[in-house]
Each structure stands twice: as structure tokens, then as C-alpha cells.
N, C-alpha and C positions, 0 to 999 in steps of 0.2 A: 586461516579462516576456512568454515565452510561452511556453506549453504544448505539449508536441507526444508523438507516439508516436515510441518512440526505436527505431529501424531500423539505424543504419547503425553499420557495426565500431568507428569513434574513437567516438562519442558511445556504443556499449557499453560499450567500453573505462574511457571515463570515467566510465560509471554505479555499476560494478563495482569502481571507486577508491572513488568517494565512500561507495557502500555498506559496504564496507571501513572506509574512516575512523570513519564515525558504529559499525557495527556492532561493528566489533573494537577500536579506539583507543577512541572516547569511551565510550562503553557496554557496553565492552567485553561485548555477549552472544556472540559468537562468539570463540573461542581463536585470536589474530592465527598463532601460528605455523602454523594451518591453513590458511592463505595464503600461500605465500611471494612471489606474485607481486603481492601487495598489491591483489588485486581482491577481493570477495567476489561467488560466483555459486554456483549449485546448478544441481542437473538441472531441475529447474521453469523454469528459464530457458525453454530451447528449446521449452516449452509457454507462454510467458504472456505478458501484454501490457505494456511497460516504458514507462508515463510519465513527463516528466518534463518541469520548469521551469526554463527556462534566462534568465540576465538579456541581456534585446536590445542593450541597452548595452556590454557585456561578453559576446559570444556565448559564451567557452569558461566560464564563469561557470554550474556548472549549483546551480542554488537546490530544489529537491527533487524526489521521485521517489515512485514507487510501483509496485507489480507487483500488476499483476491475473492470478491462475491461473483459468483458466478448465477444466471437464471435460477430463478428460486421463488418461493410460496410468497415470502415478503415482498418481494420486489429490490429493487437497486435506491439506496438513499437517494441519491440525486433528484430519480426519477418525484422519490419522495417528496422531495424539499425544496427544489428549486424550478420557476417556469420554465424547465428549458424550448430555449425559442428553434431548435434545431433537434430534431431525433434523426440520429444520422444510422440507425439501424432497430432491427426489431428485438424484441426483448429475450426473443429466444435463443438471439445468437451474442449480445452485449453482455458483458461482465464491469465492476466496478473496482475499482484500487480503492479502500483505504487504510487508514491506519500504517503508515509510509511513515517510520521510524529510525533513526540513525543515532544509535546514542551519545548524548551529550559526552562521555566519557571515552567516545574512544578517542583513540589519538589520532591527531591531523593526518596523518600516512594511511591510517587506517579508514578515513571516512569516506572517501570517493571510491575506494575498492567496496565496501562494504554498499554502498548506492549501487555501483555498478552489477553485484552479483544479484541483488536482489530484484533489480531490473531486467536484468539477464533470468533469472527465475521464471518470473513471473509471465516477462515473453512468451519462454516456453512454454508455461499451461496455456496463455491464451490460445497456440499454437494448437497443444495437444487437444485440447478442447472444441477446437474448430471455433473459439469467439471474434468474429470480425470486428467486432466495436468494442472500446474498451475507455471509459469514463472516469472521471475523479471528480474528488472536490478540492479545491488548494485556496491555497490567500494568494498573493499577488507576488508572493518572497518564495516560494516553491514554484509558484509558475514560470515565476525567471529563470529558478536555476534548470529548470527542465527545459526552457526555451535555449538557454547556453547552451545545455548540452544536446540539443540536435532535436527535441523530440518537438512533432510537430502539433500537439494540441493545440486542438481550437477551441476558442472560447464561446459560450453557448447559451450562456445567460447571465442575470444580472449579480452583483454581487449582494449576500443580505448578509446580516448580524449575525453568523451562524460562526461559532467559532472562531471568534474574532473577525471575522467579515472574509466568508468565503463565495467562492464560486464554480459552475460545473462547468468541465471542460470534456471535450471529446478527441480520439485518435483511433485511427482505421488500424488495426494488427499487421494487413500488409502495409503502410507506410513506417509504420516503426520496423519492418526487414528491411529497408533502405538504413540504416544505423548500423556500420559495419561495426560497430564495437561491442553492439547486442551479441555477436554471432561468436565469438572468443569464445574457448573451452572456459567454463568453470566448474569449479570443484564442487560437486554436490554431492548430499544423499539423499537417498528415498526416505 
């Protein structure tokens, strides 16, 4: 496997399938007919950072993804969508996670490595970036598993009908360095 930040137009192209597949076919949280071209993207695109795992084995093989929004003209969904009853940092140094994807297809060996690097990524920019706050939206099935494995989001507001019934969560950059298994070499490229 390896991690990389996804830059170039086929490897968008193909980011913006896969998000589609998982977002609109299996989970269907987005309405597929709002796609006709079978991609899913948004305006935040052209503002954010697009990781993503691809198997070295199988180069066109991409194994998961995620979007880091960083401060930007739009703002942060969250900030968008939900009352958050707690802003636990300012806008200029908060970034947002979404689109946090782990393909149904990979195989079980392969799906907690493929979580792992992309979290381990994504650290990094907040890191390089200097973003002290770092926000999501989850359902209640991702926020467990992110509770299991160490990360210490907090919950920030209420939950609404937003993709199956989500809600906005928050965590400080320096408490996720308390997560020794964030700090593991991983394989990546620029």
C-alpha cells in the first residue's frame, strides 16, 4: 500500500468515482441522481487536501481516501450545518475531515492498515499546516470506532438528519500526538 496526496486529474477522476460508489450506491447519503457523471465532488474540493490509498500491487486499485478542508472562502461544512454548541478554536487555524472512506472491497488485513495510514496522513498536514483544531462529521458507527481506537473527539452538537443522522465532533492536533501509533513511519508520496 501506499499513501500519497492525490494531485493529478486520472487519480481525481478516480477519487470522485470511488466517493460516488461508497457515498451515493452503498450508503447511499448523497442522491446518485445528483451525479450524473458518476463522480461525487463539491466546491470544497478546489480548497482541500485529497488523500488517498492506493494498493502498490494493483496501482489503479485505490483502497481509501479522505479530504482534509483546510480555512478557506467557503468555510467548514460543520460550521455550515450544525449549531455547534462549543468552537473550540478559530477559523483560521481549524480544518475539517470529510469524506473518510475505506473500501468496501478491500480485504479485512487490509482495512485497519489502510484507516491507519490515512490517519496518520492526514496528522501530518494538520501538523504541517499549523491547524490546532480539527473537526468532522460522523454518525454514531464511526464515532465509536474512532473512540476504540484512541482518538479523543468530542461531541459538540446535536445530531440532525444529515446523512443518515450525523453529528459535529471536535479534537485539538496536540491531543491526537498523545496517539503513539499516529507517529509510525508510513509509506507515502508526495
Amino acid at each position: 500500500m501506499i499513501g500519497k496526496t492525490t494531485h493529478s486529474p486520472e487519480e481525481m477522476k478516480q477519487l470522485f468515482r470511488f466517493r460516488y460508489r461508497s457515498y451515493c450506491l452503498e450508503k447511499q447519503y448523497l442522491p446518485a441522481a445528483n451525479y450524473p457523471e458518476q463522480a461525487e465532488s463539491d466546491a470544497l474540493d478546489a480548497y482541500s487536501f485529497q488523500l488517498s490509498v492506493w494498493d502498490v500491487l494493483d496501482p489503479g486499485r485505490l483502497l481509501g481516501c479522505v479530504r482534509l478542508i483546510p480555512p478557506n472562502p467557503l468555510g467548514l461544512p460543520c460550521m455550515e450545518h450544525f449549531a455547534i454548541t462549543d468552537r473550540a478554536a478559530s477559523p483560521e487555524s481549524a480544518a475539517e475531515i470529510s469524506r473518510f472512506i475505506v473500501s468496501s472491497e478491500a480485504r479485512s488485513s487490509e482495512r485497519r492498515k489502510v484507516f491507519q495510514m490515512l490517519c496518520q496522513m492526514t496528522y501530518r498536514l494538520l501538523l504541517t499546516h499549523r491547524l490546532s483544531n480539527c473537526y468532522t462529521i460522523t454518525d454514531e458507527r464511526f464515532f465509536k470506532l474512532l473512540c476504540r481506537m484512541g482518538f479523543p473527539y468530542q461531541r459538540i452538537g446535536p445530531t440532525l438528519p444529515i446523512m443518515g443522522g450525523t453529528f459535529p465532533c471536535v479534537v485539538l492536533t496536540e491531543e491526537l500526538g498523545q496517539l503513539p501509533w499516529l507517529h509510525h513511519p508510513v509509506r507515502h508520496a508526495a
